[in-house]
DRENKEKE-345119 format. One record per atom (N, C-alpha, C): residue number from 1; x, y, z; residue in three letters. Coordinates in pm, 1 decimal. Example, Ala and Ser with C-alpha at 12.3 -4.5 7.8 and 13.67 -1.06 7.14 Angstrom:
<pts>
PT   i        x        y        z  aa
PT   1   1319.0   -569.0    780.0 ALA
PT   1   1230.0   -450.0    780.0 ALA
PT   1   1320.0   -330.0    780.0 ALA
PT   2   1285.0   -225.0    708.0 SER
PT   2   1367.0   -106.0    714.0 SER
PT   2   1290.0      3.0    787.0 SER
</pts>
This chain:
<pts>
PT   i        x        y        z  aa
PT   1   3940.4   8716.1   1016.3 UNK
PT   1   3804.7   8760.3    998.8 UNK
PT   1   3710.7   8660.7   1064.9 UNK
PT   2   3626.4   8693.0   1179.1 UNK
PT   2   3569.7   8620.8   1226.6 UNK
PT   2   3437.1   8613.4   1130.2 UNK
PT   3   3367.8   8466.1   1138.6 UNK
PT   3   3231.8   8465.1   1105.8 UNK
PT   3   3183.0   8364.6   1156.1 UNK
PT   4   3024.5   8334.2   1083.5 UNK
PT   4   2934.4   8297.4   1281.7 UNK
PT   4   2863.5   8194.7   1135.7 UNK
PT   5   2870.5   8056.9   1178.3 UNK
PT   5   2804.9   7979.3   1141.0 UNK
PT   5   2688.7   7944.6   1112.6 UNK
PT   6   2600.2   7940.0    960.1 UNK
PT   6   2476.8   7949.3    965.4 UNK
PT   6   2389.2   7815.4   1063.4 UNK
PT   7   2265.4   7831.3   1068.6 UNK
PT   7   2194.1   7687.7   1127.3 UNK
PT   7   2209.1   7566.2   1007.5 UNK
PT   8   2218.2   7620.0    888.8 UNK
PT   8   2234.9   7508.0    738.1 UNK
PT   8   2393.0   7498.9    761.0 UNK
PT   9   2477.7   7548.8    847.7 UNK
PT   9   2647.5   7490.1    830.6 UNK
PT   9   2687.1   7534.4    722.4 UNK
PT  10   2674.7   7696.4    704.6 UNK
PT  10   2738.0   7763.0    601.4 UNK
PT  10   2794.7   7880.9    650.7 UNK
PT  11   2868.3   7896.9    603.1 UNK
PT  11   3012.3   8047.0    632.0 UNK
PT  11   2980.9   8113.1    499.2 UNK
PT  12   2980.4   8258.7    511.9 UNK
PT  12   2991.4   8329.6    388.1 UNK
PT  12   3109.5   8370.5    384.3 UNK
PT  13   3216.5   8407.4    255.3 UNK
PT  13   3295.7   8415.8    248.1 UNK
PT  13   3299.7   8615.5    223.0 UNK
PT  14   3371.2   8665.3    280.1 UNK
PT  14   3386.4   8792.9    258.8 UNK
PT  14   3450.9   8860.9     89.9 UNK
PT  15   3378.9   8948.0     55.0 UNK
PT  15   3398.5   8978.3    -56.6 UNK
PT  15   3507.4   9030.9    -87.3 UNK
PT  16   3595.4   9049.4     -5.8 UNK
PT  16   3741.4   9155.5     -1.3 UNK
PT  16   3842.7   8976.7    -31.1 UNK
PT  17   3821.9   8889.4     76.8 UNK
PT  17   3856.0   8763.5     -1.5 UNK
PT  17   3851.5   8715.7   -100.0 UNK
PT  18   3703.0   8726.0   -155.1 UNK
PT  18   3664.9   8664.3   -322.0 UNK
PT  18   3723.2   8732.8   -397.0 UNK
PT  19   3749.3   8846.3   -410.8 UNK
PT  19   3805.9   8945.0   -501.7 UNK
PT  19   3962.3   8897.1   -495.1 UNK
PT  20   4029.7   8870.1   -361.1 UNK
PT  20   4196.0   8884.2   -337.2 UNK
PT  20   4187.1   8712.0   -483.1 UNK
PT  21   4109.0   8645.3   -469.0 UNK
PT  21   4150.5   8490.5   -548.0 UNK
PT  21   4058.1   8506.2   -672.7 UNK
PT  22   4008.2   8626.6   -681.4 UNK
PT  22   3885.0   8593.5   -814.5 UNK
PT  22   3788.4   8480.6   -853.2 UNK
PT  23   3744.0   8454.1   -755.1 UNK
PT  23   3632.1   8371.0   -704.7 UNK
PT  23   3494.8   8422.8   -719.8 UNK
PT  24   3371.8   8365.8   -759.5 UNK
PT  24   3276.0   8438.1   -785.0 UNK
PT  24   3167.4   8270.6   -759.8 UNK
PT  25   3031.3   8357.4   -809.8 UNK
PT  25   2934.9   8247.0   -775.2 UNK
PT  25   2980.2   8174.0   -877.5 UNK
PT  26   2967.7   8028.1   -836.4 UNK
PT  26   2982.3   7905.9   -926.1 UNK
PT  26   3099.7   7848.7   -937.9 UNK
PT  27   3198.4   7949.1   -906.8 UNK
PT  27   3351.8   7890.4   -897.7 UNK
PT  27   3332.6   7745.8   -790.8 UNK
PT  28   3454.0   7669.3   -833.2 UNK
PT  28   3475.3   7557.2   -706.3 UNK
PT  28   3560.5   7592.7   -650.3 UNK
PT  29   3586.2   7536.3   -531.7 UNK
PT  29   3690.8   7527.7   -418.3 UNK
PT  29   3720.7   7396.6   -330.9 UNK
PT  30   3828.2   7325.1   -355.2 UNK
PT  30   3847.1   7257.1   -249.6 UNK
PT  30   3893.1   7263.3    -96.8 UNK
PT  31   3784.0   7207.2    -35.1 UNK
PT  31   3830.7   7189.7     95.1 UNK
PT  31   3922.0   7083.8    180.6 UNK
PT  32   4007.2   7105.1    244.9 UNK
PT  32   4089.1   7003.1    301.9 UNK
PT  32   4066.5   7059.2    460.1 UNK
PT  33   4146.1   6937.0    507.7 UNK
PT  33   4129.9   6938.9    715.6 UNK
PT  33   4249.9   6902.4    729.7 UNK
PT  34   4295.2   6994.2    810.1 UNK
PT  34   4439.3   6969.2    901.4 UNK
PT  34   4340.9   6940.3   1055.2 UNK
PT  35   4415.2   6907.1   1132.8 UNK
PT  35   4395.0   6879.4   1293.8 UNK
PT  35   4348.6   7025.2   1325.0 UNK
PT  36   4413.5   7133.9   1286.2 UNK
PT  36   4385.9   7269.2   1323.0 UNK
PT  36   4321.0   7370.4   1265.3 UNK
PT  37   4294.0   7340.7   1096.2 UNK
PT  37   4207.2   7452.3   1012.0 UNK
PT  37   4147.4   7351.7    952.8 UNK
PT  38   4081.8   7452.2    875.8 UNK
PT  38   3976.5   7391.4    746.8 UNK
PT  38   4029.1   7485.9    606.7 UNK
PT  39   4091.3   7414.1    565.2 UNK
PT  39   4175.8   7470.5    384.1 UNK
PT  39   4070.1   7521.6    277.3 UNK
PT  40   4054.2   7609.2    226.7 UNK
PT  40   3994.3   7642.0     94.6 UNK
PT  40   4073.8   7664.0     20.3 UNK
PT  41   4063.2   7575.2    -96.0 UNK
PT  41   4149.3   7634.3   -194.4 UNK
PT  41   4092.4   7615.8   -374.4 UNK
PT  42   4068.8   7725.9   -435.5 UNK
PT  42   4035.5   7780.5   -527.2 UNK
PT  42   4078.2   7645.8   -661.0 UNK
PT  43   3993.8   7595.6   -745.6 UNK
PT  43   4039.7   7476.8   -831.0 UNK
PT  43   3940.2   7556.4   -924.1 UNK
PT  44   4026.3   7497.0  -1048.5 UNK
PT  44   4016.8   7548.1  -1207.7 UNK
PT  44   3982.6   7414.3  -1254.8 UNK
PT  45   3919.4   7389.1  -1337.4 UNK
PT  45   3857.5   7231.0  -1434.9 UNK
PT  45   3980.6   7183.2  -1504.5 UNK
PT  46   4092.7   7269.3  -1489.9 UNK
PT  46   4167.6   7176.4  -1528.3 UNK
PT  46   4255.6   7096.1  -1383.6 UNK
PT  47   4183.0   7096.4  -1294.9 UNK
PT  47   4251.3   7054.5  -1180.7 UNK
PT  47   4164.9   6927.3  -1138.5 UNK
PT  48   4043.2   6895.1  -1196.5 UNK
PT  48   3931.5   6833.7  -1194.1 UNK
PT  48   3990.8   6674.6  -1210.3 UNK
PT  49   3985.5   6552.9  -1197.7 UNK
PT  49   4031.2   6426.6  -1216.8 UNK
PT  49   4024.7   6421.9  -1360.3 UNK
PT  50   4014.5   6323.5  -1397.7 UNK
PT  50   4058.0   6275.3  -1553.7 UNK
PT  50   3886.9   6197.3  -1536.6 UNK
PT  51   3820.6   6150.3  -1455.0 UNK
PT  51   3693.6   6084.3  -1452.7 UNK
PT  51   3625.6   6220.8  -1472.4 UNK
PT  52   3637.4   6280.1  -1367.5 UNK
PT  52   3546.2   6437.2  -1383.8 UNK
PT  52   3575.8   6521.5  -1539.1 UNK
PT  53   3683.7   6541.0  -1556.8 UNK
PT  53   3693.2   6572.2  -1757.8 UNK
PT  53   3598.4   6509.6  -1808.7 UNK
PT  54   3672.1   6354.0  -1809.9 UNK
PT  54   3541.3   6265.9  -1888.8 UNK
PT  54   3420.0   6288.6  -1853.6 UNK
PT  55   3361.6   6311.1  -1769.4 UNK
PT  55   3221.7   6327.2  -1721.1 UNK
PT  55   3182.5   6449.1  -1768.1 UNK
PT  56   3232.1   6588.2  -1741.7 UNK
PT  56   3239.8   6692.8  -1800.5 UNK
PT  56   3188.1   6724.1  -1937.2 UNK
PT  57   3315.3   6605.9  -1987.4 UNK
PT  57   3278.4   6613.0  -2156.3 UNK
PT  57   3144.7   6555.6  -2208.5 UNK
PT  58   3129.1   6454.3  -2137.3 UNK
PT  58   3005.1   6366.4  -2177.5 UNK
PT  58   2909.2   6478.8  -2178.8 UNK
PT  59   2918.6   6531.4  -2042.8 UNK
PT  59   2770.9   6614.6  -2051.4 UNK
PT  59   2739.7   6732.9  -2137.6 UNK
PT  60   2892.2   6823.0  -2196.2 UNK
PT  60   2918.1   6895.9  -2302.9 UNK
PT  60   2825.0   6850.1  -2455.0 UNK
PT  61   2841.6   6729.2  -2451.1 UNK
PT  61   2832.3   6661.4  -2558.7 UNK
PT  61   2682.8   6647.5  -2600.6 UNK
PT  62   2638.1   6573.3  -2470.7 UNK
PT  62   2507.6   6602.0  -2440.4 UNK
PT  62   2389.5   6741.4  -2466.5 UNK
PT  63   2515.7   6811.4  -2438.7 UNK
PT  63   2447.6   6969.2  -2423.0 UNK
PT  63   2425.3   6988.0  -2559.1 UNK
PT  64   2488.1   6985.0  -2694.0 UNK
PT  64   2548.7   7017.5  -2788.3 UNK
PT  64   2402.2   6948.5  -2897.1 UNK
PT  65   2362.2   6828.4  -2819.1 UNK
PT  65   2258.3   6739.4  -2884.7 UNK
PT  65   2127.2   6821.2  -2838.7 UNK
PT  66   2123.1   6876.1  -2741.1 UNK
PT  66   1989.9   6954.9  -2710.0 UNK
PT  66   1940.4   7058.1  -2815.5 UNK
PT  67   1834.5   7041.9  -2897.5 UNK
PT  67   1810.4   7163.9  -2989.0 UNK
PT  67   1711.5   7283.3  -2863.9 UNK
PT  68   1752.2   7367.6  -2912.0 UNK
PT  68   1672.8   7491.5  -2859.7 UNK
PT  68   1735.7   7552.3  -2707.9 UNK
PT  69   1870.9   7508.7  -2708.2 UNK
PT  69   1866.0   7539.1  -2585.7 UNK
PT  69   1966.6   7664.0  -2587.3 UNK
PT  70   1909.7   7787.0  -2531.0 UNK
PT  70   1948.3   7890.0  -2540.9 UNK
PT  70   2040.5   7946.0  -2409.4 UNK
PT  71   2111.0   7966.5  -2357.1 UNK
PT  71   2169.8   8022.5  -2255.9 UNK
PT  71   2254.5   8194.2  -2310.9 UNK
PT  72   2155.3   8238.6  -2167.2 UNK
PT  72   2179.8   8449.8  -2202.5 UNK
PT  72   2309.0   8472.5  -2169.1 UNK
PT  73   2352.7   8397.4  -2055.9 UNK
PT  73   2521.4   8449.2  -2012.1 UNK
PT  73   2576.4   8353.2  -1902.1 UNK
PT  74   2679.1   8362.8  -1897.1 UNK
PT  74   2793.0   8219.0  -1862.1 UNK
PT  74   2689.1   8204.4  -1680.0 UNK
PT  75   2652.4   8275.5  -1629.6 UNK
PT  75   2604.9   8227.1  -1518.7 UNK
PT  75   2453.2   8151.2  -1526.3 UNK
PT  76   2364.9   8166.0  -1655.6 UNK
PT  76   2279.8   8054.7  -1668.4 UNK
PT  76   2320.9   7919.6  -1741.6 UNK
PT  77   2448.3   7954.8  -1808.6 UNK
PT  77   2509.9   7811.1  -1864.5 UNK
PT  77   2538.1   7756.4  -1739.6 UNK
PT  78   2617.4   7845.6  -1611.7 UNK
PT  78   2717.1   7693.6  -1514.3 UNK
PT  78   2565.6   7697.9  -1451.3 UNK
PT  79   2418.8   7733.0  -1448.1 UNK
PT  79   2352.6   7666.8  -1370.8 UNK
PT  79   2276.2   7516.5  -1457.3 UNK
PT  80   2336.2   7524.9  -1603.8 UNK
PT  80   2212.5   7469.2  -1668.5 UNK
PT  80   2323.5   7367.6  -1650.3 UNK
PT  81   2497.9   7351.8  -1653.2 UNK
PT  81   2554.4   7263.6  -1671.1 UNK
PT  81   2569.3   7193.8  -1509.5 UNK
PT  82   2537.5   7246.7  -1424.9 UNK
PT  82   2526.2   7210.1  -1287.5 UNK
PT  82   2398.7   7117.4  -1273.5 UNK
PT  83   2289.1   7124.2  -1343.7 UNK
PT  83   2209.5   7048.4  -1310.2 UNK
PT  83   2209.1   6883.4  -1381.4 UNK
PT  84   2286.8   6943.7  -1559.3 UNK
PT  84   2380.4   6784.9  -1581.4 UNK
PT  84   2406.5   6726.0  -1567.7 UNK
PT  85   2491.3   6793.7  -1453.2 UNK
PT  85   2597.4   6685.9  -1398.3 UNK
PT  85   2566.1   6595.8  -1255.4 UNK
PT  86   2406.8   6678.2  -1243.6 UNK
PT  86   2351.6   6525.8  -1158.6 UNK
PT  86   2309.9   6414.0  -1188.2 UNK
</pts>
């Protein structure tokens, strides 16, 4: 599947792909480099380091201490826990 590089150095990924790995917004993916491709490959939090858990958790924890904080559905939680974890 060819695709054409944005001016920001972004590729969209085709939706017939996202669907074949069940990938969606917010999922991660690691990338790797051979001499000849560029690897994507689909990672679950439990694939995450043992620093990133810990970090993870901290910010869980964190979250847990926030009164009032309401989240409508899992895609405003991974944005509220995305901004955490800066």
């Amino acid at each position: 599947m060819l695709r054409k590089i944005t001016r920001a150095g972004q590729v969209s990924v085709p939706r017939k792909v996202l669907a074949q790995f069940t990938l969606k917004e917010g999922d991660y993916v690691d990338i790797d480099c051979t001499p000849l491709a560029i690897v994507l490959k689909p990672v679950t939090l439990s694939e995450f380091s043992e620093r990133d858990s810990d970090l993870f958790a901290a910010k869980l924890a964190k979250l847990e201490k926030e009164k009032g904080t309401v989240l409508s559905d899992s895609s405003s939680a991974r944005r509220h826990l995305k901004k955490l974890m800066k």
